[in-house]
C-alpha positions in Angstrom: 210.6 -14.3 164.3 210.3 -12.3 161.0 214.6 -13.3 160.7 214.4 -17.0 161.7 211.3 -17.5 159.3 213.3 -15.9 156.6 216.7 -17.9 157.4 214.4 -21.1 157.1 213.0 -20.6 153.9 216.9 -19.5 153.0 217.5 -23.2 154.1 214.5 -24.5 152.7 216.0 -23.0 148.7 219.8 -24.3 149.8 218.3 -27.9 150.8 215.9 -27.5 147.3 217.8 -25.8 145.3 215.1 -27.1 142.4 213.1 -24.1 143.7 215.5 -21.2 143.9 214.4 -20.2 140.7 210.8 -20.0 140.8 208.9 -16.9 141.8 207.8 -16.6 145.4 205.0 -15.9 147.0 204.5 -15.6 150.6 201.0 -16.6 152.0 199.5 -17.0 155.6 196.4 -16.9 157.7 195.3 -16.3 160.9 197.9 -15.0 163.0 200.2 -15.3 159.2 198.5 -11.9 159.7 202.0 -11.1 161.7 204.4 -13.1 160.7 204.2 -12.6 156.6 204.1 -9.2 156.5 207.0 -8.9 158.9 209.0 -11.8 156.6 207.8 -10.1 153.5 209.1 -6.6 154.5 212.8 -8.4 155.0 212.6 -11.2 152.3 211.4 -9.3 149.4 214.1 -7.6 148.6 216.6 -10.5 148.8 218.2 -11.1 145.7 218.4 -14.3 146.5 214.4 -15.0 146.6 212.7 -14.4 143.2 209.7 -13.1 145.6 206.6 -11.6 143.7 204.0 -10.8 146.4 202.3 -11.8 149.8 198.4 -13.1 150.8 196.8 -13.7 154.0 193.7 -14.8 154.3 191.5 -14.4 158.0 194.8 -12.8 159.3 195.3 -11.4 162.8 197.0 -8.3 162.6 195.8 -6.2 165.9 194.1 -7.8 168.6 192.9 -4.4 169.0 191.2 -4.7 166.1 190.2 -8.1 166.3 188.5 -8.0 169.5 186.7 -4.9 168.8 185.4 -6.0 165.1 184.2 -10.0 167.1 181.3 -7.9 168.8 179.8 -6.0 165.9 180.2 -9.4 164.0 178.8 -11.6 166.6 175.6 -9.1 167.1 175.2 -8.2 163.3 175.0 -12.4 162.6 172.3 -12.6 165.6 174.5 -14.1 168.0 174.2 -11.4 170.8 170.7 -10.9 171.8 169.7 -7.1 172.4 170.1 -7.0 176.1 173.5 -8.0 176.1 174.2 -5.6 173.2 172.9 -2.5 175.5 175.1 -3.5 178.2 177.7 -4.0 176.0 176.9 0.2 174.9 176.4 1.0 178.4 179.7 -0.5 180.1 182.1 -0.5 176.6 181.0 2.8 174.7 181.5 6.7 175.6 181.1 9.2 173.5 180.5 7.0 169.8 183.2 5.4 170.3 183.3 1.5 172.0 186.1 -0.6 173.1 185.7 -3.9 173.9 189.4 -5.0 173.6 191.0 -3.6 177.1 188.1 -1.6 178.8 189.2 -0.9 182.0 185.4 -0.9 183.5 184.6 -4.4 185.1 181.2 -4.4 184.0 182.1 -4.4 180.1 185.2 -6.9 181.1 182.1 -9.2 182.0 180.1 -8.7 179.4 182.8 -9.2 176.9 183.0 -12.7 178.9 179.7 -13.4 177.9 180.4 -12.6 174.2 183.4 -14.6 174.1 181.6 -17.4 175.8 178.8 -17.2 172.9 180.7 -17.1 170.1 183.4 -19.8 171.4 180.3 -22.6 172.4 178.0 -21.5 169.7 179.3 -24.6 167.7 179.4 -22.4 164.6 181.9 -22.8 162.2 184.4 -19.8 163.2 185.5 -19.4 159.2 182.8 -19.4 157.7 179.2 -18.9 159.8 177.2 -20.3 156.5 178.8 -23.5 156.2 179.8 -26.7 158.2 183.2 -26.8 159.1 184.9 -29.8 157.7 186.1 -32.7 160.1 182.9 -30.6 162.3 183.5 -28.4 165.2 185.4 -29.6 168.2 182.2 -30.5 171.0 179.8 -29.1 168.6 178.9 -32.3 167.0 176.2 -34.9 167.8 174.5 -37.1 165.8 170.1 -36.8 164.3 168.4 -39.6 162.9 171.8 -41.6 162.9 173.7 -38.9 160.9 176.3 -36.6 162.0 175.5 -32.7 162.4 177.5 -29.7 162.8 175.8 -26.1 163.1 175.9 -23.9 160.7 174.0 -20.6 160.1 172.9 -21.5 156.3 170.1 -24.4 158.0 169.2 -22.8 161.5 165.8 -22.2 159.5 165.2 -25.7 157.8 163.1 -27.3 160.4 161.4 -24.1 161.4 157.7 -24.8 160.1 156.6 -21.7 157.9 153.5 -20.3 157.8 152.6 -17.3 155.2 150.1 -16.1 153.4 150.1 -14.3 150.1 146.7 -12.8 151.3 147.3 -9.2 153.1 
């Protein structure tokens, strides 16, 4: 992939010769986690490419990693209540150290279904938990008071009624 992506952009600078001569930079997200690095590690030393540096932003690098960093995240934004997260230590975790990527014990395959079921219908924006997502959240969206919502974790409070005192 890392070849064909940089044959294209060769193409892409033969086709638009205009800009051969401008500096490069390579950016991606998401699973651009892969394929610029990869493409960078070929491309940048082309004499032909005035490249100057890469980006990715959200990138996918390691399922590994990714899969094992989703459950801390989903449990340390309050997304996994604490029953599931002792399962989760029980079935996925011996000796300090957890994997929740390709556990071999059934019972943490299943609970990792139930994480992954959470985090995929919670409606939440995926990029960014504090914010609607723009365009909203595919079946996450339905309409209040004849205006359209999406969730996001920066109003889950707003209608909650609160009720202080500043007397201990």
């Amino acid at each position: 992939v890392a070849h064909n992506n940089y044959l294209a952009l060769k193409e892409f600078l033969r086709l638009f010769p205009e800009y051969s001569k401008n500096d490069l930079f390579l950016t991606g997200e998401s699973y651009g986690g892969s394929y610029i690095p990869t493409l960078a590690g070929g491309g940048m030393e082309a004499p032909s490419l005035a490249s100057q540096g890469i980006a990715v932003g959200n990138g996918l690098s390691s399922y590994e990693i990714n899969d094992n960093s989703l459950v801390y995240f989903a449990y340390y934004h309050g997304l996994l209540g604490t029953e599931l997260w002792r399962d989760l230590q029980a079935f996925c975790c011996s000796q300090g150290k957890c994997n929740f990527h390709d556990n071999s014990n059934l019972n943490c395959t299943l609970k990792m279904e139930e994480v992954i079921q959470i985090v995929e219908e919670s409606g939440l924006n995926i990029y960014n938990l504090y914010a609607p997502c723009d365009g909203g959240v595919p079946g996450s969206m339905r309409y209040e008071g004849g205006y359209l919502v999406t969730h996001d974790l920066g109003n889950s409070f707003i209608r909650m009624p609160m009720r202080f005192s500043w007397r201990q």
